[in-house]
DSSP file (Angstrom, degrees, kcal/mol; ACC not computed):
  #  RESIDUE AA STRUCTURE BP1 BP2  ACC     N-H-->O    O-->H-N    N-H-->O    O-->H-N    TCO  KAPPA ALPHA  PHI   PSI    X-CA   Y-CA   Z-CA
    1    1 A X     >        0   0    0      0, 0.0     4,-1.7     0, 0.0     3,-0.3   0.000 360.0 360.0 360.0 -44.4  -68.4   80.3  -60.2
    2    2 A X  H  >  +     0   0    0      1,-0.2     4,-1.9     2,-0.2     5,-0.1   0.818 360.0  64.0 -73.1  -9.4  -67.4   79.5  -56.6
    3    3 A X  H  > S+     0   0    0      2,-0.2     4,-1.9     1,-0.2    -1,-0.2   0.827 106.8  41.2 -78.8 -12.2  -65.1   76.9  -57.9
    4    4 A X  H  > S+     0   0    0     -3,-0.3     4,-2.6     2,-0.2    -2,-0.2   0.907 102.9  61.6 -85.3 -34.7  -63.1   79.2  -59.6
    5    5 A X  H  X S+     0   0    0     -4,-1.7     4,-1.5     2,-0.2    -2,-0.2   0.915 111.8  45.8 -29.7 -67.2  -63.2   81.8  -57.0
    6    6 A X  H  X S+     0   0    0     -4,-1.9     4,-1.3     2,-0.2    -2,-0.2   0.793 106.0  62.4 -47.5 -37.5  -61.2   78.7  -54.8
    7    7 A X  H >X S+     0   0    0     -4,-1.9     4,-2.2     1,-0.3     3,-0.6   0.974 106.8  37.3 -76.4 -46.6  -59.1   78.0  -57.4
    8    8 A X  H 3X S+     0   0    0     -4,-2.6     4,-1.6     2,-0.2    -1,-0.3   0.671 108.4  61.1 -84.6  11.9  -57.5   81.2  -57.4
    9    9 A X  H 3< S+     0   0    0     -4,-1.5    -1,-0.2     2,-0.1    -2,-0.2   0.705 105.8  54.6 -82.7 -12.0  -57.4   81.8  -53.7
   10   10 A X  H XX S+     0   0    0     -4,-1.3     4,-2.7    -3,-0.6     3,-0.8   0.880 110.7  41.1 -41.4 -72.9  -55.4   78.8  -53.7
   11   11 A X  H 3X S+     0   0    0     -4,-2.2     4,-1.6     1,-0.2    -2,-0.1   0.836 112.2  54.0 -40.3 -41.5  -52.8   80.0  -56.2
   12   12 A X  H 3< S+     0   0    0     -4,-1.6     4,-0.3    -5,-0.3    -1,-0.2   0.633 110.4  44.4 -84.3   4.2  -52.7   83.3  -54.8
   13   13 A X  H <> S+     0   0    0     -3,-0.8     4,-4.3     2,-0.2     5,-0.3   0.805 113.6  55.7 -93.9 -50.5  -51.8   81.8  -51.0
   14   14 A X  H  X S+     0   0    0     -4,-2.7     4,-1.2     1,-0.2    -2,-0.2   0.899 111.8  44.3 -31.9 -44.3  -49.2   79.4  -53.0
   15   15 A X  H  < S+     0   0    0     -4,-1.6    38,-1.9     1,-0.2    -1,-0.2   0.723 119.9  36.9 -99.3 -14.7  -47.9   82.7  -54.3
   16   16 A X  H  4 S+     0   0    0     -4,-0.3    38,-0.4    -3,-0.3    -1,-0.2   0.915 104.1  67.7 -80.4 -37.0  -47.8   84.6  -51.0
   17   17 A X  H  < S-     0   0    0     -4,-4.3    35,-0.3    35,-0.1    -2,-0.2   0.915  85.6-178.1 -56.4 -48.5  -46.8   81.7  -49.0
   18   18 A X     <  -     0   0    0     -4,-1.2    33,-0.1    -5,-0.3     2,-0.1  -0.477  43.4 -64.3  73.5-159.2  -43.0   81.9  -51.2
   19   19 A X        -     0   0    0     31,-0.5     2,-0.2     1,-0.1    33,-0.1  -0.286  59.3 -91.5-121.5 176.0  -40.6   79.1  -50.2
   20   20 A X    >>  -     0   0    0     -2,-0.1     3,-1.8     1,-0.1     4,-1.5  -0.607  45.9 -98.6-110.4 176.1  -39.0   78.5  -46.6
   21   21 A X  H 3> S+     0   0    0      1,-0.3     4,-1.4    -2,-0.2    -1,-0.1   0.712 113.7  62.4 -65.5 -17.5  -35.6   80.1  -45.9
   22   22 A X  H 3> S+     0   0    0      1,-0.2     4,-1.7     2,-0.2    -1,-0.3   0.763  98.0  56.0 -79.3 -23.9  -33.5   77.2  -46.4
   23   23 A X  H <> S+     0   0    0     -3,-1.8     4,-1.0     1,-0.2    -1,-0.2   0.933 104.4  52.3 -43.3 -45.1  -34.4   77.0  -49.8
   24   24 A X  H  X S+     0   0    0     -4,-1.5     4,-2.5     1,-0.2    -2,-0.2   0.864 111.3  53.1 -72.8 -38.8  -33.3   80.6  -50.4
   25   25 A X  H  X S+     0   0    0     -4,-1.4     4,-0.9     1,-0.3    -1,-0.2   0.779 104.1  45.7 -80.5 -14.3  -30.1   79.8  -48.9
   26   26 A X  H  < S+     0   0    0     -4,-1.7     4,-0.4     2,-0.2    -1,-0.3   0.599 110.1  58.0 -97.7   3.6  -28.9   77.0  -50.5
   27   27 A X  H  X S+     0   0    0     -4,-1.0     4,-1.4     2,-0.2     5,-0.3   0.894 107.5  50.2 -62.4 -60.4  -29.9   78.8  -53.9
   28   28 A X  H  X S+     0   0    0     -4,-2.5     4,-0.9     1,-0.2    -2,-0.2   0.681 113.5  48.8 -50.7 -32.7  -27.6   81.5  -52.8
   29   29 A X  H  X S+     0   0    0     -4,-0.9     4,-1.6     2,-0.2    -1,-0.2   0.514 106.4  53.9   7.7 -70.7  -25.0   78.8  -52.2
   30   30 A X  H  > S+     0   0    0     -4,-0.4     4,-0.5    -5,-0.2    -2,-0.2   0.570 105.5  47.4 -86.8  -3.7  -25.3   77.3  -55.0
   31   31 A X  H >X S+     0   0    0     -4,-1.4     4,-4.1     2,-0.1     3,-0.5   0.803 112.3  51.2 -98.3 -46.1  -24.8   80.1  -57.3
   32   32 A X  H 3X S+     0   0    0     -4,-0.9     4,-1.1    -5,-0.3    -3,-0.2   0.960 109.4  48.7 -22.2 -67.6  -21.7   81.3  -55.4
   33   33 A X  H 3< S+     0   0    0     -4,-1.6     3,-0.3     1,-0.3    -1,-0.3   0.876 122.3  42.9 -67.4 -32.1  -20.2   77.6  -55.6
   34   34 A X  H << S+     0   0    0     -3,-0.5    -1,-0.3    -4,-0.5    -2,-0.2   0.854 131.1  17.5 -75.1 -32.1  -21.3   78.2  -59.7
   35   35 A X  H  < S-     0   0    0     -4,-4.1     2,-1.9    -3,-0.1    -2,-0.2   0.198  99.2-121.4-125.8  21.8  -20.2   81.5  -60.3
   36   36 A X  S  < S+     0   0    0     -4,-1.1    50,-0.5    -3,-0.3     2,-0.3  -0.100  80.8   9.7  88.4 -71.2  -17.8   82.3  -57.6
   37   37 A X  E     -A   85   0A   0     -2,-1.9     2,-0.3    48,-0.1    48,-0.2  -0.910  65.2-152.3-156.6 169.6  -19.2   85.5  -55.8
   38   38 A X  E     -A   84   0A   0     46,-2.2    46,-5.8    -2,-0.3     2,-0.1  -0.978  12.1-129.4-161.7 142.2  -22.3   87.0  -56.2
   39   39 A X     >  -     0   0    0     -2,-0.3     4,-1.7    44,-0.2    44,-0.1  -0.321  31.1-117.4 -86.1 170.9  -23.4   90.8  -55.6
   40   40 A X  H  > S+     0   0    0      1,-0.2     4,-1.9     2,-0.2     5,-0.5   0.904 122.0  65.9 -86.7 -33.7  -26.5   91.3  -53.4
   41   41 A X  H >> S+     0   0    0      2,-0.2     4,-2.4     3,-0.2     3,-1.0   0.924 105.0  39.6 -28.6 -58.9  -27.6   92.7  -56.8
   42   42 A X  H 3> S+     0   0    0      1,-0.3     4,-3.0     2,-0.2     5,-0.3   0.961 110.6  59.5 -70.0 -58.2  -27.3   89.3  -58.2
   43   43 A X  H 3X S+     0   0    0     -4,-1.7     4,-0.9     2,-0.2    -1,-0.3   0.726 103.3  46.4  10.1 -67.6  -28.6   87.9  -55.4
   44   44 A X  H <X S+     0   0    0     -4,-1.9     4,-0.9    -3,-1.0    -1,-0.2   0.689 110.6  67.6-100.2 -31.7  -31.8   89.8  -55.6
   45   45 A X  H  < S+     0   0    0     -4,-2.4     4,-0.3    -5,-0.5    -2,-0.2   0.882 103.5  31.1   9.0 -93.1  -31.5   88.7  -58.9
   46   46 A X  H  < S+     0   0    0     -4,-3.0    -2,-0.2     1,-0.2     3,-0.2   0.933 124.6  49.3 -78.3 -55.3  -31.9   85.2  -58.7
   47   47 A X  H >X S+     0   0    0     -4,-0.9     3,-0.8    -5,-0.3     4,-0.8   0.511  83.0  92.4  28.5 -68.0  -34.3   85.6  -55.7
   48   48 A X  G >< S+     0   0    0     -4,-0.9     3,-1.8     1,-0.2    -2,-0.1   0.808  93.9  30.8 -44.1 -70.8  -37.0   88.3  -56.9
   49   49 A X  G 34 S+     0   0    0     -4,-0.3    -1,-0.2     1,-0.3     4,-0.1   0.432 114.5  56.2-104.5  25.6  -39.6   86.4  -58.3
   50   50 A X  G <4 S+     0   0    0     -3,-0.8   -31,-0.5     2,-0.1    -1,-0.3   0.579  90.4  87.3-112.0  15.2  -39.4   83.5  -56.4
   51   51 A X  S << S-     0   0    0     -3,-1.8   -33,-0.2    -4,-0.8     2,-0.1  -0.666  98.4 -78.6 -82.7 165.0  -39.8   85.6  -52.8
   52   52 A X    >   -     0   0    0    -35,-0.3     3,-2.0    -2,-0.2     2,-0.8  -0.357  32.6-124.7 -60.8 144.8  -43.4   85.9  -52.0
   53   53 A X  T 3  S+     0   0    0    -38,-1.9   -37,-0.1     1,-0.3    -1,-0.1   0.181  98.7  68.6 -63.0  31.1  -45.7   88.4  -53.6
   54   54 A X  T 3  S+     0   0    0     -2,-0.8     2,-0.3   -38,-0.4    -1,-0.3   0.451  82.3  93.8-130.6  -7.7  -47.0   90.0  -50.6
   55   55 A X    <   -     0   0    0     -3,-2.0     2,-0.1   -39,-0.2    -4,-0.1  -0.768  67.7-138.1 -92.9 135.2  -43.8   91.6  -49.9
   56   56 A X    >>  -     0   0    0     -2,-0.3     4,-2.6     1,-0.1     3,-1.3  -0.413  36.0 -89.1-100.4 169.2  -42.8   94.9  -50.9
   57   57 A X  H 3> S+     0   0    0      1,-0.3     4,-1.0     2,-0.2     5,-0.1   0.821 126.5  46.1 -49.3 -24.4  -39.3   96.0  -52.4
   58   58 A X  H 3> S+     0   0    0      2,-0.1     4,-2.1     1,-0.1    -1,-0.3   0.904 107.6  51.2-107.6  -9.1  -38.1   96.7  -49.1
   59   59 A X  H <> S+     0   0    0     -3,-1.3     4,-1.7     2,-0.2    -2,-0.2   0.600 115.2  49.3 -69.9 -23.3  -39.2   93.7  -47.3
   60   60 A X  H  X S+     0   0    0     -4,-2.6     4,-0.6     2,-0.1    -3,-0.2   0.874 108.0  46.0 -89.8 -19.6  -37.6   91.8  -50.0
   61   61 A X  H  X S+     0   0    0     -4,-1.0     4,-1.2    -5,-0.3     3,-0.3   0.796 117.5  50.8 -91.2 -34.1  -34.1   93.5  -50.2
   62   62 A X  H  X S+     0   0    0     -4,-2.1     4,-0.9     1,-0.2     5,-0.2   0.938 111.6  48.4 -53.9 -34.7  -34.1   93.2  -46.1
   63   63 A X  H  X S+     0   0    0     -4,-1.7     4,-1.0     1,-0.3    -2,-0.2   0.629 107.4  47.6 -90.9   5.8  -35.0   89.7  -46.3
   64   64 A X  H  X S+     0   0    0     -4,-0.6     4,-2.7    -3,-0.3    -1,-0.3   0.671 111.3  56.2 -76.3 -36.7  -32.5   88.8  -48.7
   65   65 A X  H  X S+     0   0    0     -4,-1.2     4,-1.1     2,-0.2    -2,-0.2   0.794 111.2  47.9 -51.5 -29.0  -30.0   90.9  -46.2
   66   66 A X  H >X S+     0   0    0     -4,-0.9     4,-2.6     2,-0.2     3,-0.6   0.857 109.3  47.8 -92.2 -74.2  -31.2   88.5  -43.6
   67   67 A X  H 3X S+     0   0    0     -4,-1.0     4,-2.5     1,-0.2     5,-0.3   0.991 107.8  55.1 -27.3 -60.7  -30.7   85.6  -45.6
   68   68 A X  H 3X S+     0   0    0     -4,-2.7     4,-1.5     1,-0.2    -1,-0.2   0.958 112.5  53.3 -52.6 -44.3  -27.1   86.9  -46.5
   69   69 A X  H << S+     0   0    0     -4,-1.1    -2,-0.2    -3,-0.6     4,-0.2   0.565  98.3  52.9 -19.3 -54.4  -26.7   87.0  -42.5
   70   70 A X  H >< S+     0   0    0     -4,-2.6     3,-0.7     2,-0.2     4,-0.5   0.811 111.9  47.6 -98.7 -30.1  -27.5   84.0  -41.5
   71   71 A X  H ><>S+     0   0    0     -4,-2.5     3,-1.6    -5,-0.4     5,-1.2   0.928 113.4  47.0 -54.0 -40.0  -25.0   82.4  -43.9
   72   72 A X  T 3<5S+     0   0    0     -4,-1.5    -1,-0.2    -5,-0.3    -2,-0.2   0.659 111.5  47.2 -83.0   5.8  -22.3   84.6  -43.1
   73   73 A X  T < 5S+     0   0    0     -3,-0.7    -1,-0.2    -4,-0.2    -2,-0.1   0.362 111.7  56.0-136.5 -13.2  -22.7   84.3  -39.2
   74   74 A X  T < 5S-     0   0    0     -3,-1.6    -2,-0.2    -4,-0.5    -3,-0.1   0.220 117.9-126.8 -96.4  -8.7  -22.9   80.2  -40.1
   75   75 A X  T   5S+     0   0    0     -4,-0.4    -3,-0.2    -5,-0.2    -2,-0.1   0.989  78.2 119.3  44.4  63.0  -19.5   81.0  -41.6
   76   76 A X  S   <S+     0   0    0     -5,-1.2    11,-0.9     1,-0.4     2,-0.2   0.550  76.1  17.1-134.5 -12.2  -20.3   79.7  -44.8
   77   77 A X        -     0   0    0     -6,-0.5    -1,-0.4     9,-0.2     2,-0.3  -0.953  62.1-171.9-125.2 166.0  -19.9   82.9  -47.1
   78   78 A X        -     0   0    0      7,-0.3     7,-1.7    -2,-0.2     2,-0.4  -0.598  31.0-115.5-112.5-173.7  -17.9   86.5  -46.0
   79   79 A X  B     +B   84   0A   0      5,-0.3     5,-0.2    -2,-0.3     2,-0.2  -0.969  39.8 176.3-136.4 106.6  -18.1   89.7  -48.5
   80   80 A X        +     0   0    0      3,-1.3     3,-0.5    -2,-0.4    -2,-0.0  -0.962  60.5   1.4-123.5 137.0  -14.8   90.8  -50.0
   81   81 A X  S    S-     0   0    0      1,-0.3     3,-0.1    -2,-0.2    -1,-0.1   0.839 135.0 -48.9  70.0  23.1  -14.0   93.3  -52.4
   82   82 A X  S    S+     0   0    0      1,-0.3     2,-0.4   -43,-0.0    -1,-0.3   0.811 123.3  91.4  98.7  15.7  -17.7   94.6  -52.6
   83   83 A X  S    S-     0   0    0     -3,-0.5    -3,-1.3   -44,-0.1    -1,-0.3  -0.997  77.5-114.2-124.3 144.8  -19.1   90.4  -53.2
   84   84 A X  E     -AB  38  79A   0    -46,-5.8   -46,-2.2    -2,-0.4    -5,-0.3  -0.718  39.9-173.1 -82.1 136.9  -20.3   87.7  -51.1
   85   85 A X  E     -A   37   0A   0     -7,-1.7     2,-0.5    -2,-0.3    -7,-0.3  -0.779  26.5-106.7-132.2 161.8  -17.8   84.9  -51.4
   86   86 A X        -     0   0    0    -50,-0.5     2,-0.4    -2,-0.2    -9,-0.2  -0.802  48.1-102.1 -94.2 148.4  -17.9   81.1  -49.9
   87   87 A X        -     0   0    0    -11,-0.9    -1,-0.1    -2,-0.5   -10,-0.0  -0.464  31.3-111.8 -72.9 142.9  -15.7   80.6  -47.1
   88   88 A X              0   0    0     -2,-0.4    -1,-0.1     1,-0.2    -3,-0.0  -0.351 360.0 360.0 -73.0 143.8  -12.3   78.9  -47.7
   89   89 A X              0   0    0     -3,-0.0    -1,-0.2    -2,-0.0    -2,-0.0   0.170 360.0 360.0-117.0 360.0  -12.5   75.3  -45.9
């Protein structure tokens, strides 16, 4: 019984930990470069279940906002015409 107890307090730290931010951006990145633009809708999309679970719907839609941030402010995407877009090189 206590090994199973460890086994899921493992998974469930795996599942809180989520991924580190550079991941997230070069997902975001990479669907842009696939699909063009992306809404923060899609975005949050692609995103949701791979943020951690410990975060509620508004800690995840800021930190996808934040994420969106720190790319545009790295001038690598802007938001025109109501989408995030990559900047033209």
């Amino acid at each position: 019984m206590k090994n199973t107890k460890h086994i899921e307090l493992k998974a469930l730290y795996i599942k809180n930990k989520s991924f580190d931010d550079e991941y997230f951006k070069k997902l975001m990145v990479d669907y842009i470069t696939k699909f063009g633009k992306a809404s923060h809708g899609e975005i949050n999309e692609l995103l949701n279940n791979k943020l951690s679970d410990a975060l509620n719907e508004k800690q995840r839609f800021d930190k996808i906002t934040n994420l969106l941030s720190a790319l545009k402010r790295k001038k690598k995407i802007v938001f025109e015409n109501h989408h995030w877009v990559l900047v033209k090189r």
